[in-house]
N, C-alpha and C positions, 0 to 999 in steps of 0.2 A: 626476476621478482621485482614487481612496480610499488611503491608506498602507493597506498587507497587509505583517501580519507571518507568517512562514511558517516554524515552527519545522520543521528537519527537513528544510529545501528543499534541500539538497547532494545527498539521498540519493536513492532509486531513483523510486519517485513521487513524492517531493516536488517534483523537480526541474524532473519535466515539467510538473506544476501550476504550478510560480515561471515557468513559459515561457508557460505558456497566458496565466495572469494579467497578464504582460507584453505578450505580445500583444495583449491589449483593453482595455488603456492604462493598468494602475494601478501604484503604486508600488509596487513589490514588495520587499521586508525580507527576507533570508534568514538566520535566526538557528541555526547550527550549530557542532557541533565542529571540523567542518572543511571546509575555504571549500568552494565547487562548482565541478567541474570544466566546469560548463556555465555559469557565469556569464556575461551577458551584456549590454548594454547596455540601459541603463534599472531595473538591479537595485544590492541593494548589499548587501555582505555584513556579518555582523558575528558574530564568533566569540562565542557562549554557550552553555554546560553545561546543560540546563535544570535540573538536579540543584541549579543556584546560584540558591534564589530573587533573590540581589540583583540580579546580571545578569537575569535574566527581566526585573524589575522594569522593568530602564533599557532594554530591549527595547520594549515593549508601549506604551510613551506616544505618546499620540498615534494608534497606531492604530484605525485604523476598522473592520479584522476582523482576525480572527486564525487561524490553520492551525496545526494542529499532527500531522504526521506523527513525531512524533522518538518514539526509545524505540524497543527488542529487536524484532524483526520479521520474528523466524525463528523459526518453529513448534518447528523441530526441535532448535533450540537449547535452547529454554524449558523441554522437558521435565527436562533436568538443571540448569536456571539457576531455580530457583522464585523464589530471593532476589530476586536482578539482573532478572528479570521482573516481578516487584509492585512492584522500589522502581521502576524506568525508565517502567514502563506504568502505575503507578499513582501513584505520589507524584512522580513528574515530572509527567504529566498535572495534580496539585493544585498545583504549584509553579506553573504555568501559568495556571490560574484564577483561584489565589488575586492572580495581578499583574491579570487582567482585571476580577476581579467591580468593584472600583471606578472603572471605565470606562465612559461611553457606549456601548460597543462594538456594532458593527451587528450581529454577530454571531461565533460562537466554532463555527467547524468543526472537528470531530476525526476523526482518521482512524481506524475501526475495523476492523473486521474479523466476514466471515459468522461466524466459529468463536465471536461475542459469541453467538450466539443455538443453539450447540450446546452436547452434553453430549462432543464430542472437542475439540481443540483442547487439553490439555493446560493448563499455567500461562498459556500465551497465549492461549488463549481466556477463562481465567476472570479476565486481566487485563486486557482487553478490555472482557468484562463491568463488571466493576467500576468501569473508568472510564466507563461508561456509566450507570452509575444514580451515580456523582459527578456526572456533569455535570447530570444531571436534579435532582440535590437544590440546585445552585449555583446554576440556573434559576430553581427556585421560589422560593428564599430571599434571592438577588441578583438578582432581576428580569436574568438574565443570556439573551439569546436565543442558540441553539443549532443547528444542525444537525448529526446522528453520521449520518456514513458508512461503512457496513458496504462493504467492498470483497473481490470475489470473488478468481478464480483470475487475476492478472494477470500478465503479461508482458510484454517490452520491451527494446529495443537496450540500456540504461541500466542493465538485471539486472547482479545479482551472483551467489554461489555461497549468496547467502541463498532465493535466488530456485527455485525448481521447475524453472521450466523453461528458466530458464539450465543448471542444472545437470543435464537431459536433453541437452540439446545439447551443452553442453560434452565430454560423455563421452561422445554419436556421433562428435562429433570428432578430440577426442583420442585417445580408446582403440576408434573404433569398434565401442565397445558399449555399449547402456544394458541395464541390472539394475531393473528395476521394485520394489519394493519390496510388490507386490500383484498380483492375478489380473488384471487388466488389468481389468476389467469395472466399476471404478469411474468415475463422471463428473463431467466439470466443464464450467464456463462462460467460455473463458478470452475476456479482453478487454484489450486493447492500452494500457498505460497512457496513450498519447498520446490514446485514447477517453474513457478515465476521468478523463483532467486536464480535456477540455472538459467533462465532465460536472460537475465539481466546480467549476470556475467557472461554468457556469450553475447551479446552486444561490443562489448571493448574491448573484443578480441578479433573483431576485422572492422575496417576501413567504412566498410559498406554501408553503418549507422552512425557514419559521421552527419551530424547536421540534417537528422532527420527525428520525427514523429511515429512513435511504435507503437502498437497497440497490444498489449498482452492481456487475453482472456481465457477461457479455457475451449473447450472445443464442443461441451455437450449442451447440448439448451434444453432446459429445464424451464418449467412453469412454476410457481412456490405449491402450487397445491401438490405438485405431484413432488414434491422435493420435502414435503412435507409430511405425506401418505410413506413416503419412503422413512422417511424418521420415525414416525409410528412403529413401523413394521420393525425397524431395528430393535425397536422399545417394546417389542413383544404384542404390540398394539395397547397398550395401557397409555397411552397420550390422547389425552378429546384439544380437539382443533375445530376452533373459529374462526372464520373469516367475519372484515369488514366492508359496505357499500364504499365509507367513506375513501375520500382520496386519499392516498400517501405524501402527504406533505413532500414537497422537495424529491421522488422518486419517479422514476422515470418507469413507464408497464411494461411496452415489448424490448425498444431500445435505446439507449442514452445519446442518440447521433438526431443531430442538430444540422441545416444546413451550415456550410460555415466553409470558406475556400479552403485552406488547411488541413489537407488530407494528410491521413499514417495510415501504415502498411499495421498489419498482423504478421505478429509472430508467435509461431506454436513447436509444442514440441511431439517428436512422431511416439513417444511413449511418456506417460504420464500416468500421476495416481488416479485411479480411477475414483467417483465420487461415494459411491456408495461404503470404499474401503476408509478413506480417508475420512468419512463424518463417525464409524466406527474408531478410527482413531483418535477422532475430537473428542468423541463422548466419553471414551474411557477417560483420558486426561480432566474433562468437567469433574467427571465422577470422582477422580481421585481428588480434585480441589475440593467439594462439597465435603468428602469425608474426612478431609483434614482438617476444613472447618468446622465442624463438627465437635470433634476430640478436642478441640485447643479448648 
């Protein structure tokens, strides 16, 4: 059993990663702003700003790896937040290291994102970036070992309205209708965050992604028109769907890859949730939030 510190574990991925990690038995550290509503046994939490190196500091002792999902993590946000995105995603990321470099640490996983290896992605991708050649320079100079995960298009019960495709469903629901923000003809790889938390705990579990660049996405490529045709069809087809000419601000249409020397590998899993089950699972959970709202 290893202590994991897991900055960030209250939040949407972080959460289910603090679950996976607990399920195969380590001690799990959840260092957030605010506690998790998933807390659960064999976890422990402990309210830190990572913005506060001192708290980081009294975080990290002791641990034998470290996660850090924390920091801005809304694309669409970022493009008007340029500040509050390089200081969150990049001098929180440094406040981070700088508590591990003097550490044995097995290793320092950060959560990034494909938009690290485009030229879209706006402030969040190019803060992404950044903390990605930070953590390669803290490697080399703190003998610090590493793994970046670049993470695709995800989704999950645990989404918010930060989220993509919380926020397609959310608004077949509600307002029975989603507004596309592009021609439909754009694609992605969406993958069920409970996929991508077992995929991030097997990472620290061999050698192999030491000091390497991962890529987790999911395995079906999907275009939004037919990913949305298909959400209709869940919805009995009571959902009217529009698309727009205009661009998607900051979004990338077939793929998020950029020239750029800095290659990563893909990693997948040979059984996973399939798409169609899992957005039935999203919906129920919308549906039950709407109707709670509702009552109150």
């Amino acid at each position: 059993m290893r202590k994991i510190v897991v900055f960030g574990g209250s939040g949407f991925l972080g959460s289910y990663v603090s679950d996976e990690l607990t399920h195969r038995g380590h001690d799990v550290l959840i260092a957030d702003i605010k506690e998790s509503p998933y807390l659960t046994e064999g976890q422990e939490f402990v309210q830190c700003d990572f913005m506060d190196p001192e708290a980081v500091n009294k975080v990290v002792k002791e641990a034998a790896i470290v996660y850090n999902f924390a920091g801005l993590a809304s694309l669409d946000e970022s493009i008007n937040l340029p500040r509050e995105t390089m200081e969150q995603n990049v001098i929180g990321n440094i406040n981070v290291l700088e508590a591990c470099k003097s550490l044995e640490l097995e290793r320092y996983v950060y959560a990034s994102s494909a938009y690290a290896f485009s030229n879209k992605g706006s402030f969040y991708g190019i803060s992404k970036l950044a903390s990605e050649k930070v953590i390669e320079e803290y490697a080399a100079r703190f003998a610090l070992p590493y793994t970046i995960i670049r993470y695709g298009s995800l989704y999950g019960e645990r989404a918010d309205s930060n989220n993509g495709m919380y926020r397609l469903l959310y608004s077949a629901l509600e307002n029975k209708k989603i507004a596309l923000h592009s021609d439909g003809e754009d694609i992605r790889e969406y993958i069920h965050a409970h996929d991508a938390a077992r995929l991030s705990a097997d990472i620290i579990e061999s050698e192999e992604y030491i000091n390497q660049h991962m890529v987790l996405s999911g395995v079906e490529r999907m275009r939004h028109k037919d990913l949305l045709q298909m959400i209709r069809e869940i919805l009995n087809n009571e959902v009217e769907i529009s698309f727009s000419e205009e661009p998607w601000e900051g979004h990338y249409q077939v793929t998020p890859y950029s020239y750029h020397p800095t290659l990563a590998r893909k990693l997948v899993l040979n059984s996973f949730i399939e798409l169609g089950q899992g957005l039935v699972s999203c919906i129920k959970k919308i549906h039950e939030e709407l109707e709670a709202s509702k009552s109150e």
